[in-house]
C-alpha positions as CSV (number, residue, x, y, z in Angstrom):
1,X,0.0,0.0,0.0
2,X,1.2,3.4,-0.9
3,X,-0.3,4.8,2.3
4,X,-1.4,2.7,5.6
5,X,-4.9,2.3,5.8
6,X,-7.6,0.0,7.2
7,X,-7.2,-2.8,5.2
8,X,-3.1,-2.8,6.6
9,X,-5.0,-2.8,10.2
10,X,-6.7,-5.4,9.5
11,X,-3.7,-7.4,7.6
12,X,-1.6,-6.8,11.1
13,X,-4.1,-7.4,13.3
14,X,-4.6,-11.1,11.6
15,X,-1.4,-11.4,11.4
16,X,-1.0,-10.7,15.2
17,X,-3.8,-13.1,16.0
18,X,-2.4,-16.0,14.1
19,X,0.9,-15.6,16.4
20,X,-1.1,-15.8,19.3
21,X,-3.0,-18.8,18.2
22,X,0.9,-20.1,17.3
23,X,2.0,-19.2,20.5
24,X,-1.4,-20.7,22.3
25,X,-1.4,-23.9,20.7
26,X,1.8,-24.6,20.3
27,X,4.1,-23.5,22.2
28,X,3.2,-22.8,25.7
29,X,1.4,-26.2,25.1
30,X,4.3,-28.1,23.9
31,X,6.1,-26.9,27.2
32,X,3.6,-27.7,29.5
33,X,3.0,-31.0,27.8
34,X,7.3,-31.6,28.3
35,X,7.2,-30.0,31.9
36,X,3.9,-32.5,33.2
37,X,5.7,-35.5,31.8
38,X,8.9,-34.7,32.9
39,X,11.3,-34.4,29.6
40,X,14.5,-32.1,29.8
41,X,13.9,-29.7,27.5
42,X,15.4,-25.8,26.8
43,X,12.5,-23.6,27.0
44,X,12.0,-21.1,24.3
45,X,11.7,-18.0,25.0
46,X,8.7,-15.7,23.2
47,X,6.9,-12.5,22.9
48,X,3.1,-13.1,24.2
49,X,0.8,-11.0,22.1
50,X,-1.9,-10.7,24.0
51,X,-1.8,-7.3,24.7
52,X,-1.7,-6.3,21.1
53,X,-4.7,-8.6,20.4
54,X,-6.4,-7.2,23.4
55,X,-5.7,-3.6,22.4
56,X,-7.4,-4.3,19.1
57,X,-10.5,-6.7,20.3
58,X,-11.1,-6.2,23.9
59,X,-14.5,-5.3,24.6
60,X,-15.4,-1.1,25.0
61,X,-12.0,-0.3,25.0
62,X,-10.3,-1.6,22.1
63,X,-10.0,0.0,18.8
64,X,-12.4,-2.3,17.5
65,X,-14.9,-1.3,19.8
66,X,-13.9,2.5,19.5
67,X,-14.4,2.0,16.1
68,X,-18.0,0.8,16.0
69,X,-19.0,3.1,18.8
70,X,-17.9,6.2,16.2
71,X,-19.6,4.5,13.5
72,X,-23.2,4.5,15.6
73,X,-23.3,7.9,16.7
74,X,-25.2,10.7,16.1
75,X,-23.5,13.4,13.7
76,X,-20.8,13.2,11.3
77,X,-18.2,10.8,12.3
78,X,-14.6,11.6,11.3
79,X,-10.8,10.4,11.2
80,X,-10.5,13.2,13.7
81,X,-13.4,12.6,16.4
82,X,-12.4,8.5,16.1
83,X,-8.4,9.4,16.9
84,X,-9.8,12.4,20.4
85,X,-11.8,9.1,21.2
86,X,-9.0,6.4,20.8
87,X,-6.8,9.3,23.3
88,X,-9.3,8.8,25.5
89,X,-10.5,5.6,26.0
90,X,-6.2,4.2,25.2
């Protein structure tokens, strides 16, 4: 894209959610799976993602949310009255 835009968002933000399911399912329960049965292993060590999926998706205060609360309202919605509402509620 020549600019960043909402589709890039939403690119990332798959992107980000895939890792997490990587990092879910794999991973942390690969480890656990090698720690309960007792095999030596060298744990791995990885960036949990969480909080960049739960800035995105969490419920009334993620951009997501912001998103579709600017979308509802009353009056002309703008790039502008979206970004004074994602500096208030982030």
């Amino acid at each position: 894209f020549d600019k960043n835009g909402f589709e890039q968002f939403c690119i990332n933000y798959c992107n980000e959610k895939l890792q997490q399911l990587l990092i879910e399912r794999t991973l942390k329960a690969e480890q656990a799976e090698y720690e309960m049965e007792g095999i030596e292993w060298e744990p791995i060590q990885y960036f949990n993602n969480k909080i960049i999926c739960d800035l995105v998706e969490e419920r009334h205060k993620g951009i997501i949310s912001i998103l579709d609360e600017e979308c509802i309202r009353p009056g002309p919605a703008t790039d502008l009255s979206f970004l004074e509402k994602l500096e208030e509620k982030v």
